[in-house]
N, C-alpha and C positions, 0 to 999 in steps of 0.2 A: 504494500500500500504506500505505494511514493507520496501522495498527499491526500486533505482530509477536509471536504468540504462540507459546511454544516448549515442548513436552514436555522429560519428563526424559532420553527417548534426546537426544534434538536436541544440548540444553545439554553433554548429557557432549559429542557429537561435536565441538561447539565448543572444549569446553577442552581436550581431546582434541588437537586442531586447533594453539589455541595454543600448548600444550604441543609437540605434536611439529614448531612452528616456530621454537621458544624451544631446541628439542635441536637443531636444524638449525642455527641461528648459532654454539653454542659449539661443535660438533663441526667446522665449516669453521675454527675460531679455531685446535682442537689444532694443535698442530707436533708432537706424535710420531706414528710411524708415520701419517703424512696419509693412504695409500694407505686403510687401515683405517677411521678415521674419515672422511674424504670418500666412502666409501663406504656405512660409516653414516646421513650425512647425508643421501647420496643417497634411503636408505630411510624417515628422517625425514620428506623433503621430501614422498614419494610416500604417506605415510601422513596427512599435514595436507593434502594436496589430496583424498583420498578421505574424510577425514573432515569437511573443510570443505563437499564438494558435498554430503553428504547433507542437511545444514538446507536446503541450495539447494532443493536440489528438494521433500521432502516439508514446507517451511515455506511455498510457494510463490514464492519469490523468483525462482524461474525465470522466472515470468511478467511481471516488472519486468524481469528482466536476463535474459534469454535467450540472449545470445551467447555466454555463459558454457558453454550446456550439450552434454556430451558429452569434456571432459575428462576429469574423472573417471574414464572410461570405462575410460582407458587405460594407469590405475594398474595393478592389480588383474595387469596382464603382466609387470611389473619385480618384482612381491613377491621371488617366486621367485628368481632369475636372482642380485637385489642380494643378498639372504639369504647364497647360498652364497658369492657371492665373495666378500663382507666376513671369512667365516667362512674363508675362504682366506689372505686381506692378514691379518684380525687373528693368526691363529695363525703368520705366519709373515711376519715382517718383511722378507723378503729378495722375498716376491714380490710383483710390480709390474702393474699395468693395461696388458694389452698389447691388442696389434688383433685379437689371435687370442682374447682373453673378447670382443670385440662379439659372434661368434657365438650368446652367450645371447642378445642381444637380436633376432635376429632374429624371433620369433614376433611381439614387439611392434611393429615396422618393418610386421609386412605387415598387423597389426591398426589401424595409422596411415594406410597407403594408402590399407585398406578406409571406414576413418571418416573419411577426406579432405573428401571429398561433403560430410557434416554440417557441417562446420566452415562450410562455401560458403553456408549454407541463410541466409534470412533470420531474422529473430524470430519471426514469426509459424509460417515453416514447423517451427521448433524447437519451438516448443510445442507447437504438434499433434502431432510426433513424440515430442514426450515424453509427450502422453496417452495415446498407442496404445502404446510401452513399458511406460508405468505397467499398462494391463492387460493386454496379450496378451504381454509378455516384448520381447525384441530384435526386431529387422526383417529381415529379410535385406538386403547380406550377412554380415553380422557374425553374423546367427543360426546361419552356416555353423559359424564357426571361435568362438563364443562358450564352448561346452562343454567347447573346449582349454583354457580359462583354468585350468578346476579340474584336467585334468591336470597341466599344467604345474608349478600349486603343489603337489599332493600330491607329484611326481616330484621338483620340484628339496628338498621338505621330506627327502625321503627318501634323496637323496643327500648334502647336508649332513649329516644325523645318521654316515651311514657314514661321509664324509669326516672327522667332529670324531672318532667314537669308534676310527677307525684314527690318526686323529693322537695319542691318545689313548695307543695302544701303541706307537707311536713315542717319543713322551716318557718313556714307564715303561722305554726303555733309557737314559735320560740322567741323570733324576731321582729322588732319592728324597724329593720333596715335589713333587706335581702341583698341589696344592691350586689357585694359581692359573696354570698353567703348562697346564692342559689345557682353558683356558677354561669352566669349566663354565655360567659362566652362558650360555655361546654356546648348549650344547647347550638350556640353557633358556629363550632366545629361539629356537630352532631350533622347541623343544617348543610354544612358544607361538602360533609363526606352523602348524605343522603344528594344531594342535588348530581353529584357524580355517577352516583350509582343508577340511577334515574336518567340521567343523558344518556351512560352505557347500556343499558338495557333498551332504552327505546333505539336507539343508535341498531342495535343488534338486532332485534325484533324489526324494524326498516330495513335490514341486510344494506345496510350501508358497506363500503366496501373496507374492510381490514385494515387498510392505510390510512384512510381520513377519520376513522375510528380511534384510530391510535394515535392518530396524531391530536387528536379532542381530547382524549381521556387525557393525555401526559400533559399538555397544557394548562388543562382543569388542577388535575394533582399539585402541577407547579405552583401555581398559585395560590391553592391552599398551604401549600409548605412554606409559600412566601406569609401568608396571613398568621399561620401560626408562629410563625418566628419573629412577626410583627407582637400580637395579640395576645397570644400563648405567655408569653415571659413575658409581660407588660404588667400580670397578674400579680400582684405583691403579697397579696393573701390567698389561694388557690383553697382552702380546709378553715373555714372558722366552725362548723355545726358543733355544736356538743349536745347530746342528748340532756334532757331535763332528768329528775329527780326519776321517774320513772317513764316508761315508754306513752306517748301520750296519744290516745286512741283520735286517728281521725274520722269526721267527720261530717256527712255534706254539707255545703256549703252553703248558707242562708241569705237570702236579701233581705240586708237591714231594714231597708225601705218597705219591704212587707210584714213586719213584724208590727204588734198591736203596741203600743206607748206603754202596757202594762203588760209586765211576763205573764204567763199563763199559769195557775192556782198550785202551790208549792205539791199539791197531790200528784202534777202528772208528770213532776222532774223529774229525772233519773240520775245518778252517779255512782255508777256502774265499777268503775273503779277506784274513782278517789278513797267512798266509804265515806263522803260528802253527807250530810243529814241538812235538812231541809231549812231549819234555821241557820244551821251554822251557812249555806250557803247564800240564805239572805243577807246573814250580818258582812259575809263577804265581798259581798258587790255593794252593799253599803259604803263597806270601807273603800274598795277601791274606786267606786264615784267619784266621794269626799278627797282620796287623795290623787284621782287624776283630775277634777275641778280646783282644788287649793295648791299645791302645789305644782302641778304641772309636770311631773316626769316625763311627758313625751317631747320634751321640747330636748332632751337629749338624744342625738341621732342614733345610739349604738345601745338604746334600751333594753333589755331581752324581758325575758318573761321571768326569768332568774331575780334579776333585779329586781323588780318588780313587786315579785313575791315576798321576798325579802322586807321592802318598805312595810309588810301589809301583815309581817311577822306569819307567812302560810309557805303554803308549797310551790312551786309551780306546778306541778299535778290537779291537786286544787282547784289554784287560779283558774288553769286551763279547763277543768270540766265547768266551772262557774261560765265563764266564757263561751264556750261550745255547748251546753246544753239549755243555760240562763237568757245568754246575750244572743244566740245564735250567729258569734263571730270569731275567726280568727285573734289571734294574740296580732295581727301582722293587721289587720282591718280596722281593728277594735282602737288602736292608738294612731293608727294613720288616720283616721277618722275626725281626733280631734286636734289633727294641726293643718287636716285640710281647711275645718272649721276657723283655725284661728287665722290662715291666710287670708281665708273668706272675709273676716272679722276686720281685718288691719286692710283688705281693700277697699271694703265698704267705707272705712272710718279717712280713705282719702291717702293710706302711706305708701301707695303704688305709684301717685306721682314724683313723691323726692326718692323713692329706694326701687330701682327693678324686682321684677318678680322673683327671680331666683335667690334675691338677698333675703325678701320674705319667705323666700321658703327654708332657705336654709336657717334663719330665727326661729322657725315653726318646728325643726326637728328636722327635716328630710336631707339627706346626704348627697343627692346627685338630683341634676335638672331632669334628668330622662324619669327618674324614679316618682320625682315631685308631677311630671305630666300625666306619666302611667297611671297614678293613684287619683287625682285629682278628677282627670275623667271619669276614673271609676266609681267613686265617692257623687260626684254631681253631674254625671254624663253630659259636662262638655270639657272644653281646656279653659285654661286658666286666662288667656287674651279674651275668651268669646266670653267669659264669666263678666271679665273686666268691663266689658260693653255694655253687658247685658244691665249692670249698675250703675252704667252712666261716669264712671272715672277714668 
């Protein structure tokens, strides 16, 4: 190979490539939560060998180094499987890689059997097999079990999202600032590897042809490699959850706005687990009214329900069943509630003209702009500009 001409897909796959081997050493470096980053890493790693083979093959270097080919292959099996787990270790520090998660890998275990053979092949028989893949797709037997690959990613894409966005309301009874406590950018590399999976399968199902497939998918990859190396380490806290005093039963979810001004008759409560009694959980939302009216704890943006409990001399177990079975709300609803209220308050009263909204919101408790709109819709179903108009300031 006297020389080595490379398109603009190729190059990205390259830096692509170095990039996602350059996030592979410093994530083995972390010492916090290892379980989550080594797990990261692991998908680092399986992203810079899929995005390294592609120059391989369609720049021709296979044909110089052929023993090379057929790794690749067997990326494309772990996407999925590494995705959710990571998405498990990161959001929750206490759980560990046991021998009971290999069971995701077993799809990949018997797609490594099946490709055993290839690895055995010589050079020359490599190349030829890679002509005939180049135009006719896979060989059998891999042609068998190839078409799983796209299930497996769209399925495990699809569980993760439900995994993050129930962990999601698990945290909204602990927290009243999720901002980085619900991982969101997880869900946005969740988003990003589903959206992949999603092109390549429709991609395939159109029998689109092998090369401009390949050439889609690696470009897509690159750029989520670029995103994560962006987004990914920008994350300064990745693990805040800690569980409460005991495991805190969720719950569906209640529209405050349809609840009657007075709870319903102490006979038909239930608290099921706290061991809650009927007055003591009246006298409990007494107190915590009294001390979220006078004092105002939610004007603190990192409040949890710990705290909270704490002021009120109870549990957070307690608190929490007072809340979900009394209030019909989240620990996470329940105090964003009253610094949407106090926004409300302080624009009515005219201090939207000398201070921007986000100053007031951040004086109310809320920790980021995106999180102050998010709630605020949700609370008064509009945003906070069209609120402003709507009052005349």
């Amino acid at each position: 190979m006297a020389s080595l001409t490379l398109n603009w897909v190729q190059l990205a796959a390259i830096v692509g490539a170095l990039q996602g081997l350059f996030l592979t050493g410093v994530l083995i470096a972390q010492r916090s939560n290892r379980t989550a980053n080594r797990l990261l890493a692991a998908l680092m790693a399986a992203f810079t060998i899929y995005l390294a083979w592609g120059p391989y093959y369609t720049a021709g270097v296979i044909r110089v180094y052929p023993h090379l080919f057929g790794i690749s292959y067997l990326t494309p099996w772990v996407f999925g499987p590494v995705v959710y787990l990571y998405a498990r270790a990161a959001s929750d520090e206490s759980w560990r890689f046991t021998r009971r998660a290999l069971v995701h890998f077993v799809p990949f275990a018997i797609v490594f059997v099946l490709a055993a053979p290839l690895f055995a092949m010589s050079g020359p028989e490599k190349i030829a097999l890679w002509e005939r893949w180049s135009v006719g797709g896979v060989t059998p037997p891999l042609s068998t079990v190839d078409p799983f690959k796209y299930v497996s990613g769209l399925a495990y894409s699809a569980v993760t999202v439900f995994y993050l966005r129930r962990h999601r309301r698990v945290v909204e009874q602990s927290y009243s600032n999720v901002e980085r406590v619900n991982l969101r950018w997880l869900l946005w590399l969740t988003a990003g590897t589903s959206a992949i999976w999603l092109t390549a399968t429709g991609l395939k199902v159109a029998r689109v042809r092998t090369s401009l497939r390949d050439a889609n998918i690696t470009f897509a990859m690159a750029l989520l490699t670029y995103s994560i190396g962006y987004i990914g380490l920008r994350q300064r806290e990745i693990v805040r959850y800690a569980a409460t005093d005991s495991p805190v039963t969720e719950r569906p979810e209640v529209d405050a706005a349809a609840l009657p001004d007075k709870p319903e008759t102490s006979s038909s409560r239930q608290y099921e687990r706290s061991g809650l009694g009927d007055h003591e959980a009246d006298l409990l939302e007494t107190s915590l009214l009294r001390v979220m009216e006078g004092e105002q704890p939610w004007k603190n943006s990192e409040l949890t329900l710990s705290d909270l409990a704490a002021r009120l001399d109870s549990t957070p177990h307690k608190l929490s069943e007072v809340l979900n079975a009394q209030m019909g709300q989240t620990f996470y609803d329940f105090v964003n509630g009253y610094r949407v209220r106090e926004v409300q308050r302080r624009i009515k009263a005219g201090d939207a003209r000398s201070l921007k909204m986000l100053a007031l919101a951040m004086d109310a408790g809320f920790a980021s702009k995106s999180t102050f709109n998010e709630v605020f819709k949700k609370h008064t179903s509009q945003t906070p500009s069209h609120f402003r108009q709507t009052v005349g300031v």
